[in-house]
Biopython code that builds the backbone (N, CA, C, O; Angstrom):
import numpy as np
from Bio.PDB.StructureBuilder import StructureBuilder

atoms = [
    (1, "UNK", "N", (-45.399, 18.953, 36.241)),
    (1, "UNK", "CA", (-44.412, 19.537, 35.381)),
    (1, "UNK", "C", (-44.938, 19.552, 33.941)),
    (1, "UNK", "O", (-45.118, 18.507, 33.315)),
    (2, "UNK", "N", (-45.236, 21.057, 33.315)),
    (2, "UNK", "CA", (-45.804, 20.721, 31.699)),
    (2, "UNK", "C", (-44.687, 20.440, 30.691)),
    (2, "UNK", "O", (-43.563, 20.907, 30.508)),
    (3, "UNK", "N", (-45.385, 19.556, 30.145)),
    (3, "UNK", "CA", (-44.878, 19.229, 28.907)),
    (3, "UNK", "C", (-44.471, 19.660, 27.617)),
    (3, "UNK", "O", (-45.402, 20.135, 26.967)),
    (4, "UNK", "N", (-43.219, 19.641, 26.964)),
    (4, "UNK", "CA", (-43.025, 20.912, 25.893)),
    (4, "UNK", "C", (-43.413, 20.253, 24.534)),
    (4, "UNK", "O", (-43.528, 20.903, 23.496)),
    (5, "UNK", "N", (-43.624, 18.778, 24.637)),
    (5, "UNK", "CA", (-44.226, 18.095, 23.507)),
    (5, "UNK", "C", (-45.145, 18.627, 22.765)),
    (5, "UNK", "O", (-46.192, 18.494, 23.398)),
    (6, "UNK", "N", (-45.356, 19.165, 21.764)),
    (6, "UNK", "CA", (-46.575, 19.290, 20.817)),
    (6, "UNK", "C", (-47.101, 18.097, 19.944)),
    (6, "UNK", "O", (-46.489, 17.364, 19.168)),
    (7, "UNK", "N", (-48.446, 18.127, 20.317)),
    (7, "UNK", "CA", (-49.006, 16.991, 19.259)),
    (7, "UNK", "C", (-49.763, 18.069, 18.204)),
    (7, "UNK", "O", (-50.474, 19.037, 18.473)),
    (8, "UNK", "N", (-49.428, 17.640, 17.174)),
    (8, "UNK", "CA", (-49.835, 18.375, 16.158)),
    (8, "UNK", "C", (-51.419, 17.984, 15.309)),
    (8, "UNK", "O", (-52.160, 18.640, 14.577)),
    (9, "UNK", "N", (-51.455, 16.304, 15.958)),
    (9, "UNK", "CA", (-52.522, 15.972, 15.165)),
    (9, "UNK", "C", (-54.008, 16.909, 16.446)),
    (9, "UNK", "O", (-55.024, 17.405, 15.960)),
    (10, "UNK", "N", (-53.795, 16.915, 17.572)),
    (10, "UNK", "CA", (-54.555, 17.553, 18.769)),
    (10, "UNK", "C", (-54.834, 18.995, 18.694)),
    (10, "UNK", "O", (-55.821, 19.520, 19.209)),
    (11, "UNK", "N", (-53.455, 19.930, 17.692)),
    (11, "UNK", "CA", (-53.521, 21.528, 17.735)),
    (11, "UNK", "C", (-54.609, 21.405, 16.079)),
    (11, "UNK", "O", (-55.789, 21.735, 15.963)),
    (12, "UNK", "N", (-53.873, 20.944, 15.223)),
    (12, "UNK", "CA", (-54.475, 21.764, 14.279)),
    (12, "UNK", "C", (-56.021, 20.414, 13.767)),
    (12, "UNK", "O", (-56.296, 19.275, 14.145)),
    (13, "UNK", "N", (-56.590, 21.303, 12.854)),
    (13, "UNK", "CA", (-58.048, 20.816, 12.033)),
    (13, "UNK", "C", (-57.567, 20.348, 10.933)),
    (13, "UNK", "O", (-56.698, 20.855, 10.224)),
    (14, "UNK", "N", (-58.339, 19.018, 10.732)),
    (14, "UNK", "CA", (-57.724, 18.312, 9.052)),
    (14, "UNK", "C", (-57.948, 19.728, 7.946)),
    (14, "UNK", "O", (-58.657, 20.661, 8.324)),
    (15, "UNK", "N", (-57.534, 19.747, 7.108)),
    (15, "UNK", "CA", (-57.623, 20.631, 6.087)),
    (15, "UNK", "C", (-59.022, 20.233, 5.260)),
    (15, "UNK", "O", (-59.222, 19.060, 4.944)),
    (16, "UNK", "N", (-60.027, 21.348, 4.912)),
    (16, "UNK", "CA", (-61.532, 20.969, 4.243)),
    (16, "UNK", "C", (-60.859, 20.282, 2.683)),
    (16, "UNK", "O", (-60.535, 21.042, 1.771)),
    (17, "UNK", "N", (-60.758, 19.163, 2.597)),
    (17, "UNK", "CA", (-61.120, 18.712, 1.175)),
    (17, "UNK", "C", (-62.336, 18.871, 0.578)),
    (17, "UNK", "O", (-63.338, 18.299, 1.006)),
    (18, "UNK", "N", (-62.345, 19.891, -0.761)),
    (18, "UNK", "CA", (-63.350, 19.829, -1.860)),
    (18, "UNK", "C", (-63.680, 19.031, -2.526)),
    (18, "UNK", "O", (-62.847, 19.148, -3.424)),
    (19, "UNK", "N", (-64.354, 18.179, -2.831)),
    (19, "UNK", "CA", (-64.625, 17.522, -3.572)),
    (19, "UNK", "C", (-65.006, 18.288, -5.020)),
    (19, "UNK", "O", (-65.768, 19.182, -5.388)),
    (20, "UNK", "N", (-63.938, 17.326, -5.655)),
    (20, "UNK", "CA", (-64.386, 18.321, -7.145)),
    (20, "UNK", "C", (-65.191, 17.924, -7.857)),
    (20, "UNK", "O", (-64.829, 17.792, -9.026)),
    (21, "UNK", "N", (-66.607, 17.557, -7.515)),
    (21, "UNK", "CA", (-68.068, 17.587, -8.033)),
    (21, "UNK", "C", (-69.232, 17.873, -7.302)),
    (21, "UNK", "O", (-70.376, 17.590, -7.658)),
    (22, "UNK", "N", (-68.681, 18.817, -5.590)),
    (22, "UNK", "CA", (-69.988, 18.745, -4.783)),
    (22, "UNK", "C", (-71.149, 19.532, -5.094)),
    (22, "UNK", "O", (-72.186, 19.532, -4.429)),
    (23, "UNK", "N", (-70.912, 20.262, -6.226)),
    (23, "UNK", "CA", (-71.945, 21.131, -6.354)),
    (23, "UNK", "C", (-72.733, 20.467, -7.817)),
    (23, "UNK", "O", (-73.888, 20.791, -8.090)),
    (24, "UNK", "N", (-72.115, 19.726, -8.489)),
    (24, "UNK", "CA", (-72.851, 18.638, -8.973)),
    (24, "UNK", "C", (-73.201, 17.454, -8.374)),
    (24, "UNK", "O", (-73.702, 16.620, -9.128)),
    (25, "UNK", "N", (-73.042, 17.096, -6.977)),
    (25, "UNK", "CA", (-73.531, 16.284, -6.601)),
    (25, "UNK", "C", (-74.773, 16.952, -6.134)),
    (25, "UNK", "O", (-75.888, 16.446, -6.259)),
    (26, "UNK", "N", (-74.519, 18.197, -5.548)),
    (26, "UNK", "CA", (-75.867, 18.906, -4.680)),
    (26, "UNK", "C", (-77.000, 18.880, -5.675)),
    (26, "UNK", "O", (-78.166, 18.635, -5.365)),
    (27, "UNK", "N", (-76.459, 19.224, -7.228)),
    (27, "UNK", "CA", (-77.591, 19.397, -8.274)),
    (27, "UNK", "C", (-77.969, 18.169, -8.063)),
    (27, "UNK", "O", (-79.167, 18.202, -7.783)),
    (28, "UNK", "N", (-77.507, 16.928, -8.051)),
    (28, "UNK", "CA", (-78.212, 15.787, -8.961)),
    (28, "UNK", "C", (-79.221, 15.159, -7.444)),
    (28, "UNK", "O", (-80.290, 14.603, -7.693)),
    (29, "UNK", "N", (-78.793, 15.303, -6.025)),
    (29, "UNK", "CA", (-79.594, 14.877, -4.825)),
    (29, "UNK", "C", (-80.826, 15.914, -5.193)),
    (29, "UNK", "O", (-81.974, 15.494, -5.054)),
    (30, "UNK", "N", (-80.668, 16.876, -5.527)),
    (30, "UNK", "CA", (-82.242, 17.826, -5.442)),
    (30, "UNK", "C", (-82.682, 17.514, -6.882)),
    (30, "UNK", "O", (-83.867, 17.761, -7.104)),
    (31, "UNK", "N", (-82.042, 17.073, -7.790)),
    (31, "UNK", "CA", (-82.449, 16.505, -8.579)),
    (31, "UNK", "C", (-83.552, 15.069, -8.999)),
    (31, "UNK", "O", (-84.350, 14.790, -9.894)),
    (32, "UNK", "N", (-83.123, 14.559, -8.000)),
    (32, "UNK", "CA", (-83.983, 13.170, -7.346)),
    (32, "UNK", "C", (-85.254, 13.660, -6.636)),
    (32, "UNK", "O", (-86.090, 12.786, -6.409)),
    (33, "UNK", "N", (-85.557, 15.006, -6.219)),
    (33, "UNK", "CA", (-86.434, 15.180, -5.732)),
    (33, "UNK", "C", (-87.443, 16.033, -6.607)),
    (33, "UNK", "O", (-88.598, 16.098, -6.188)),
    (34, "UNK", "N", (-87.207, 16.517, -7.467)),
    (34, "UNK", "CA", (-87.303, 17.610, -8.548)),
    (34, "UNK", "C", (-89.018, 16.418, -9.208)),
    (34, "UNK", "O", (-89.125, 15.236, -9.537)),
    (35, "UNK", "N", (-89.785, 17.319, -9.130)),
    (35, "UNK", "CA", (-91.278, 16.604, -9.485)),
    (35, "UNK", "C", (-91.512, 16.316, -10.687)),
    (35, "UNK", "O", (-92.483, 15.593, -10.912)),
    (36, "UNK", "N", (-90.571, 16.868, -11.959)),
    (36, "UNK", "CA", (-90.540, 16.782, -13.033)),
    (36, "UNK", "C", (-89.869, 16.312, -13.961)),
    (36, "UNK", "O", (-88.651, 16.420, -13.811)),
    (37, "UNK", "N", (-90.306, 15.706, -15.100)),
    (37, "UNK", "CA", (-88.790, 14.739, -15.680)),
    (37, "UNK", "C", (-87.844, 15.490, -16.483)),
    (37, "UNK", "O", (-86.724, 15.095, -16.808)),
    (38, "UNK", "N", (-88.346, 16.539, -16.761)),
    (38, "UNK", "CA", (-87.385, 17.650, -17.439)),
    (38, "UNK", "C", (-86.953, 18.854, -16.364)),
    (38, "UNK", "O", (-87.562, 19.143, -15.334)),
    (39, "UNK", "N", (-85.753, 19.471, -16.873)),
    (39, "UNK", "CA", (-85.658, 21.229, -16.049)),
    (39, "UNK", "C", (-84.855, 21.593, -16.823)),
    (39, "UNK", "O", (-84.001, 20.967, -17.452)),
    (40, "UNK", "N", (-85.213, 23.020, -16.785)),
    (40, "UNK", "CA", (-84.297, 23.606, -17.495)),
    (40, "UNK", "C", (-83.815, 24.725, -16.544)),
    (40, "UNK", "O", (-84.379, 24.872, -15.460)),
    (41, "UNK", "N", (-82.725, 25.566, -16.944)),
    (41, "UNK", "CA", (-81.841, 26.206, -16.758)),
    (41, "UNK", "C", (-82.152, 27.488, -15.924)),
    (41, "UNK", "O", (-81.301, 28.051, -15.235)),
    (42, "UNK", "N", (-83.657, 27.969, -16.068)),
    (42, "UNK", "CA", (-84.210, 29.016, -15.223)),
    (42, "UNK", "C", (-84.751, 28.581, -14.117)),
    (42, "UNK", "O", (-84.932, 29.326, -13.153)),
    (43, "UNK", "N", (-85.103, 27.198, -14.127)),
    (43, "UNK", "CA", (-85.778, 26.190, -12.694)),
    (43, "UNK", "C", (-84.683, 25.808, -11.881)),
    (43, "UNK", "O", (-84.730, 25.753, -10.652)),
    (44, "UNK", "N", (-83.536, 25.501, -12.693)),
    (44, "UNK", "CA", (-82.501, 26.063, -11.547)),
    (44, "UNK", "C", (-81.969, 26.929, -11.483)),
    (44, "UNK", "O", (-81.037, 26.386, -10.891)),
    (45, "UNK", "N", (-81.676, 27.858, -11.554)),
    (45, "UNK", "CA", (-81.069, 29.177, -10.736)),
    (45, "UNK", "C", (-82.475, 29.508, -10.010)),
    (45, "UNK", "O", (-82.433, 30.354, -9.116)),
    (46, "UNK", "N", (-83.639, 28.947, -10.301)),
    (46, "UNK", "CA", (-84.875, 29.777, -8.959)),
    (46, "UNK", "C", (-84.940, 29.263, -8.037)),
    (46, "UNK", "O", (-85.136, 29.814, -6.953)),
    (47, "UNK", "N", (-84.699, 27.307, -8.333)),
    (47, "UNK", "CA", (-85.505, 26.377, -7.047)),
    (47, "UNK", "C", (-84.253, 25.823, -6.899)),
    (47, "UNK", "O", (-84.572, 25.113, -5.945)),
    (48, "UNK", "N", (-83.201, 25.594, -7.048)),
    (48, "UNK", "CA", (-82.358, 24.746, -7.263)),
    (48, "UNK", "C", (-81.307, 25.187, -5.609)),
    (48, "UNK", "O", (-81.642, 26.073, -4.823)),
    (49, "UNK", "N", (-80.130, 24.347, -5.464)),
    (49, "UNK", "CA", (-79.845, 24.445, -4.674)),
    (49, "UNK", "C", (-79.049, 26.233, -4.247)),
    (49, "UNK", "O", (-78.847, 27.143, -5.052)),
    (50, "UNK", "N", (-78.866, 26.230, -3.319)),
    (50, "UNK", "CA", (-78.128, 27.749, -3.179)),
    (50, "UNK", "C", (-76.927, 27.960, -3.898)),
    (50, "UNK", "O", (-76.726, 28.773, -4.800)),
    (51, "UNK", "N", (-76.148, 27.131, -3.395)),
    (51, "UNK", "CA", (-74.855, 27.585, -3.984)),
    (51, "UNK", "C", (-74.520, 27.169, -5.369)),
    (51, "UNK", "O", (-73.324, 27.037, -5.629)),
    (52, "UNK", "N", (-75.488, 26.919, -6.392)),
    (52, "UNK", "CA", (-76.046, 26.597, -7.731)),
    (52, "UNK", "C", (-76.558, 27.415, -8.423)),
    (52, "UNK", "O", (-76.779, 27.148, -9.604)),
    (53, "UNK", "N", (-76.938, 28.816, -7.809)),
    (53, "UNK", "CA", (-78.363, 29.224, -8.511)),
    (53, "UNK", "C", (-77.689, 30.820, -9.223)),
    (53, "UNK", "O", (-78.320, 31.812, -9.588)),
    (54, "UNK", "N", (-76.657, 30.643, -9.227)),
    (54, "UNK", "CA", (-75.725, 31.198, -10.323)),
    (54, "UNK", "C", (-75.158, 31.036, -11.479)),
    (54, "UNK", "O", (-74.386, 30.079, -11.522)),
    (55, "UNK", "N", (-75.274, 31.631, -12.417)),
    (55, "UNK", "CA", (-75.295, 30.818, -13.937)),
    (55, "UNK", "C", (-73.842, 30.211, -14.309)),
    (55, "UNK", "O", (-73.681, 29.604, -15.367)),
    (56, "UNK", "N", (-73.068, 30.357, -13.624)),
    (56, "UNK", "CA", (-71.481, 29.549, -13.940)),
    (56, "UNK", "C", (-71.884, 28.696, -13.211)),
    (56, "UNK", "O", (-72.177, 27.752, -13.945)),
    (57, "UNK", "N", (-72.194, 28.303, -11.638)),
    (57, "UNK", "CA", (-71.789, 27.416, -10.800)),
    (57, "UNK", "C", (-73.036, 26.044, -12.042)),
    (57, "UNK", "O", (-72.809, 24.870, -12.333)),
    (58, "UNK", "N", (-73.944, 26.728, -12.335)),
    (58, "UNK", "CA", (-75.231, 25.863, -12.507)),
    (58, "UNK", "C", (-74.749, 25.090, -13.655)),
    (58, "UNK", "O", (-74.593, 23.891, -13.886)),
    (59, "UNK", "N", (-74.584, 26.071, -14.231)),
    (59, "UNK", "CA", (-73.969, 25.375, -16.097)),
    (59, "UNK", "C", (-72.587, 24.358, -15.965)),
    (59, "UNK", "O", (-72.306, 23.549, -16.849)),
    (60, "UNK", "N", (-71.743, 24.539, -14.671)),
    (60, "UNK", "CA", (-70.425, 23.498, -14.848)),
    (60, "UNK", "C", (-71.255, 22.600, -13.847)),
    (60, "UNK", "O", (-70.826, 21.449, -13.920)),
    (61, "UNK", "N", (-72.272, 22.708, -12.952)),
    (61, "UNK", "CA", (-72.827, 21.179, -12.851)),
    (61, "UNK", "C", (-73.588, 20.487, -13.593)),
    (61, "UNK", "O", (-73.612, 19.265, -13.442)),
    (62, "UNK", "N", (-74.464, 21.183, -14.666)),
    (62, "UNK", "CA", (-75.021, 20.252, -15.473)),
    (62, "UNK", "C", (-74.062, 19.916, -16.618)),
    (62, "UNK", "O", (-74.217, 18.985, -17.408)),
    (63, "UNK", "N", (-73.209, 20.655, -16.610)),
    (63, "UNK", "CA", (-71.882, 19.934, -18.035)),
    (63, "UNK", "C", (-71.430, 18.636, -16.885)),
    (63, "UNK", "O", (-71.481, 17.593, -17.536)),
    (64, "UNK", "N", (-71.075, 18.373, -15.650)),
    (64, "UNK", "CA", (-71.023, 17.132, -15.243)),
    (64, "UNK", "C", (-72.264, 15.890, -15.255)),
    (64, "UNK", "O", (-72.271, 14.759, -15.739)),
    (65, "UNK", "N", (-73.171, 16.587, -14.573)),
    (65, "UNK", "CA", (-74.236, 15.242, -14.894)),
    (65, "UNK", "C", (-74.484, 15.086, -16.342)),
    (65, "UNK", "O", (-74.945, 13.974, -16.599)),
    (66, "UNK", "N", (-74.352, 15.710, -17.178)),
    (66, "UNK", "CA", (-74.523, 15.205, -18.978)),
    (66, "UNK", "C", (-73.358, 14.273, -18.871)),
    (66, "UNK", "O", (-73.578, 13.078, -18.671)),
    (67, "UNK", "N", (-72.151, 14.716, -18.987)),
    (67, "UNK", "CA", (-71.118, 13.932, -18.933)),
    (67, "UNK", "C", (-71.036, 12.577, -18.471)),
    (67, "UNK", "O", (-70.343, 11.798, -19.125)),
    (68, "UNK", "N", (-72.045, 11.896, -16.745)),
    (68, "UNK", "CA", (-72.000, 11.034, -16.631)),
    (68, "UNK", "C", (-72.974, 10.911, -16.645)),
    (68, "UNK", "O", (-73.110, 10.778, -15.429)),
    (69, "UNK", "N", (-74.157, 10.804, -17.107)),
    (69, "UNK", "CA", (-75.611, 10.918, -18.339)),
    (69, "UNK", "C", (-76.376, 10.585, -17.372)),
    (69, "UNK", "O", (-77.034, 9.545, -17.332)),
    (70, "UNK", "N", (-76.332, 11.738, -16.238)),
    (70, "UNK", "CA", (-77.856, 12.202, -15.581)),
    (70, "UNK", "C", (-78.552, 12.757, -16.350)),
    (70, "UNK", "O", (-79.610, 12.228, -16.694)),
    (71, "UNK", "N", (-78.204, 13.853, -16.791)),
    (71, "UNK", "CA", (-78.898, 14.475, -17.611)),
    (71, "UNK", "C", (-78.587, 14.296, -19.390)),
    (71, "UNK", "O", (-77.489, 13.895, -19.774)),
    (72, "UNK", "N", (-79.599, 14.619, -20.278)),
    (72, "UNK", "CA", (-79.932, 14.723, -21.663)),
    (72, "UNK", "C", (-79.995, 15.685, -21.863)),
    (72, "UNK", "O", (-80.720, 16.190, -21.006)),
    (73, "UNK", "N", (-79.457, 16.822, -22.949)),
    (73, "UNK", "CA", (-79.917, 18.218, -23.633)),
    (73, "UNK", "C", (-80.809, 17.379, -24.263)),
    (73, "UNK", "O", (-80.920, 16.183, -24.529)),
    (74, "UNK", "N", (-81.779, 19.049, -24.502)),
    (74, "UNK", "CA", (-82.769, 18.652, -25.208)),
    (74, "UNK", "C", (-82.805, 19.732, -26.256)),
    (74, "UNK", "O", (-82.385, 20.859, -25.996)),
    (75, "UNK", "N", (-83.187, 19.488, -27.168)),
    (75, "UNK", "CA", (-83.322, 20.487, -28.701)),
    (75, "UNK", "C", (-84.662, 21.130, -27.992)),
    (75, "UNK", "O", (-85.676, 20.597, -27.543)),
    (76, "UNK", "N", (-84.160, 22.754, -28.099)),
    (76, "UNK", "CA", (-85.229, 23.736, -28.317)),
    (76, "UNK", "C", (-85.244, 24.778, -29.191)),
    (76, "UNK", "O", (-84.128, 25.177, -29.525)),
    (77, "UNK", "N", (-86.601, 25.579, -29.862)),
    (77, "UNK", "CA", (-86.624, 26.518, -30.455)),
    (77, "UNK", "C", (-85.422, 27.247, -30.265)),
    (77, "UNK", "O", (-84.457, 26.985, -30.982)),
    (78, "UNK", "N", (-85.340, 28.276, -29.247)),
    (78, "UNK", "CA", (-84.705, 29.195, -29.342)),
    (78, "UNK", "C", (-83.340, 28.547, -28.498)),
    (78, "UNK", "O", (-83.497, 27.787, -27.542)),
    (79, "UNK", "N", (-81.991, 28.961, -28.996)),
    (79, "UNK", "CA", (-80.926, 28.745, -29.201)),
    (79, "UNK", "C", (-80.529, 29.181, -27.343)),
    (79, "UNK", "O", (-79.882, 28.418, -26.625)),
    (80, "UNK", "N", (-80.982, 30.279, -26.962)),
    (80, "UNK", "CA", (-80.698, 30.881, -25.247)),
    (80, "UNK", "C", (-81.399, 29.765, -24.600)),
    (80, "UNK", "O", (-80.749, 29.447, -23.604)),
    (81, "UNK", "N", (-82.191, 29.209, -24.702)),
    (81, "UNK", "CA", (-83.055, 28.459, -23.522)),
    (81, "UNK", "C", (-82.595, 27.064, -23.470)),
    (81, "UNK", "O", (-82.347, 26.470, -24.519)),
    (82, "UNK", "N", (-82.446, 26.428, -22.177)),
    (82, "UNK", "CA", (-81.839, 25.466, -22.034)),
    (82, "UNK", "C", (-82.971, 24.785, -21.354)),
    (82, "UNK", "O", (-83.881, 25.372, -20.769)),
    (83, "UNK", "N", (-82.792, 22.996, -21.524)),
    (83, "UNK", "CA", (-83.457, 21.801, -21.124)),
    (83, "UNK", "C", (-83.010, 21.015, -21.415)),
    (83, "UNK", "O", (-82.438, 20.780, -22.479)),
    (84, "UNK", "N", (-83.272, 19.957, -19.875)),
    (84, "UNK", "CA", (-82.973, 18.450, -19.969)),
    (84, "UNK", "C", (-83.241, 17.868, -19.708)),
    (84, "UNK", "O", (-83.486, 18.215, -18.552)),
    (85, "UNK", "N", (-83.668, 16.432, -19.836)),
    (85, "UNK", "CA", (-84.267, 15.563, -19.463)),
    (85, "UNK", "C", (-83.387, 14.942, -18.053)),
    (85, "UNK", "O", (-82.176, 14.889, -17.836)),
    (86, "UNK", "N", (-84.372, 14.585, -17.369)),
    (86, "UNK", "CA", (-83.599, 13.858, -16.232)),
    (86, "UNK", "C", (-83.509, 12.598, -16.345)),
    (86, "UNK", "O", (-84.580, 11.992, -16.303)),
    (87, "UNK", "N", (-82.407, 11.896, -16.501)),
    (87, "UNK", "CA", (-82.701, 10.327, -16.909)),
    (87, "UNK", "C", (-82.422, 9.929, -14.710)),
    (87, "UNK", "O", (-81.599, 10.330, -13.887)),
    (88, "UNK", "N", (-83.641, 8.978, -14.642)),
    (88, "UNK", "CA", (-83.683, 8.548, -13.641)),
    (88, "UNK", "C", (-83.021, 6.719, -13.533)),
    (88, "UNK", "O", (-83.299, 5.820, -14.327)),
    (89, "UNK", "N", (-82.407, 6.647, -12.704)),
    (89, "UNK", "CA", (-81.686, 4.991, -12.738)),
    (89, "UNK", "C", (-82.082, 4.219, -11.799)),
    (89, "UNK", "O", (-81.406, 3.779, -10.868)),
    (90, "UNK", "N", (-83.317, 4.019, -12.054)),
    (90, "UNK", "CA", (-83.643, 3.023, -10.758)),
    (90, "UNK", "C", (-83.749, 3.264, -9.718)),
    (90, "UNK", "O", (-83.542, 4.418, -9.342)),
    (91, "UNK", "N", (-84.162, 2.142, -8.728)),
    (91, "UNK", "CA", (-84.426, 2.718, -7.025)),
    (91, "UNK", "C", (-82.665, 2.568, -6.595)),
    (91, "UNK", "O", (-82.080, 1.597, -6.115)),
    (92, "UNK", "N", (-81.999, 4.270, -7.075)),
    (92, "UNK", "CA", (-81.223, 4.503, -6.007)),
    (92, "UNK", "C", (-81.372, 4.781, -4.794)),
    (92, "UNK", "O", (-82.547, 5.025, -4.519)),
    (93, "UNK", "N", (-80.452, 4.866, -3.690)),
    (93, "UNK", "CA", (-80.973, 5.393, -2.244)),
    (93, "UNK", "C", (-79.766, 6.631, -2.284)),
    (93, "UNK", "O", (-80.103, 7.620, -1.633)),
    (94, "UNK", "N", (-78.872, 6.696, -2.722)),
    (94, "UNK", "CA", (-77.961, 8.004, -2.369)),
    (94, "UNK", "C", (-77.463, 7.775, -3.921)),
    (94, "UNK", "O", (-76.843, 6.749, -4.203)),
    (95, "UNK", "N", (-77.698, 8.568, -4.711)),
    (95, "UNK", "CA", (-76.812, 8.553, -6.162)),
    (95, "UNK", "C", (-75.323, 9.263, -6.148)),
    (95, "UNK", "O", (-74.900, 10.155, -5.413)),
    (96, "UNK", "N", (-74.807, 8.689, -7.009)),
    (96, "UNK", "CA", (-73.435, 9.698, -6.923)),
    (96, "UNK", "C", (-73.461, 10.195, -8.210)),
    (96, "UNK", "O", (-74.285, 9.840, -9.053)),
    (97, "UNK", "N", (-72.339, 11.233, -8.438)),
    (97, "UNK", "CA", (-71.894, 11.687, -9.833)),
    (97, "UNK", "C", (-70.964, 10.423, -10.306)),
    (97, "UNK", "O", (-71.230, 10.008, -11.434)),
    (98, "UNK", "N", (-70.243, 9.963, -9.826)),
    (98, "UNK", "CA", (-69.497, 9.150, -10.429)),
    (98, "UNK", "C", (-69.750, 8.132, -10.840)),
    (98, "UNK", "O", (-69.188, 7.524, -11.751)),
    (99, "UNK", "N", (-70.921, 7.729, -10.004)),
    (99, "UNK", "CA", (-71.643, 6.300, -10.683)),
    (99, "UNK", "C", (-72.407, 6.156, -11.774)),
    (99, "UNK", "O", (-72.826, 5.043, -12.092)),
]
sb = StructureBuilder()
sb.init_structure("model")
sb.init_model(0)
sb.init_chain("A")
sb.init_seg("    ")
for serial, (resi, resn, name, xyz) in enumerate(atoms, 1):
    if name == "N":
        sb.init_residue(resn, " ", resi, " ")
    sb.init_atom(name, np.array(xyz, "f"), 0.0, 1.0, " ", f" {name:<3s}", serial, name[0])
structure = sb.get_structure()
């Protein structure tokens, strides 16, 4: 005899929570891998992660890692060109933005 019970947690999918820094987190993990102690702003939108390599997504993740001081601006000549130093913190094994 079927049952008219619905379980609701069995029909539907948890809802995707965003995390509202994953695309600054994505910068700062490829960031850890990044061969150089500086990058600037054209090294990522070329090498950088995918869903980064657009000049809004790129620029509101490095306004987060400055913020929690992954990264350093750096003074350059010309006023358009962007760079930063990567400040590295030790032997992390998984870094976060928040830390």
């Amino acid at each position: 005899m079927p049952s008219k019970e619905k379980f609701s947690f069995a029909d539907e999918r948890a809802p995707k929570i965003k995390q509202p820094h994953s695309n600054a987190q994505q910068l700062l993990d490829w960031l850890q891998r990044w061969g150089k102690s500086t990058v600037t702003a054209k090294e990522i939108y070329q090498y950088g992660p995918h869903p980064i390599r657009d000049r809004e997504s790129a620029i509101s993740s490095v306004e987060v890692l400055v913020k929690h001081g992954w990264l350093v601006p750096t003074q350059t000549r010309q006023r358009n060109y962007r760079i930063w130093q990567i400040v590295r913190k030790g032997p992390i094994v998984h870094p976060t933005v928040a830390g």
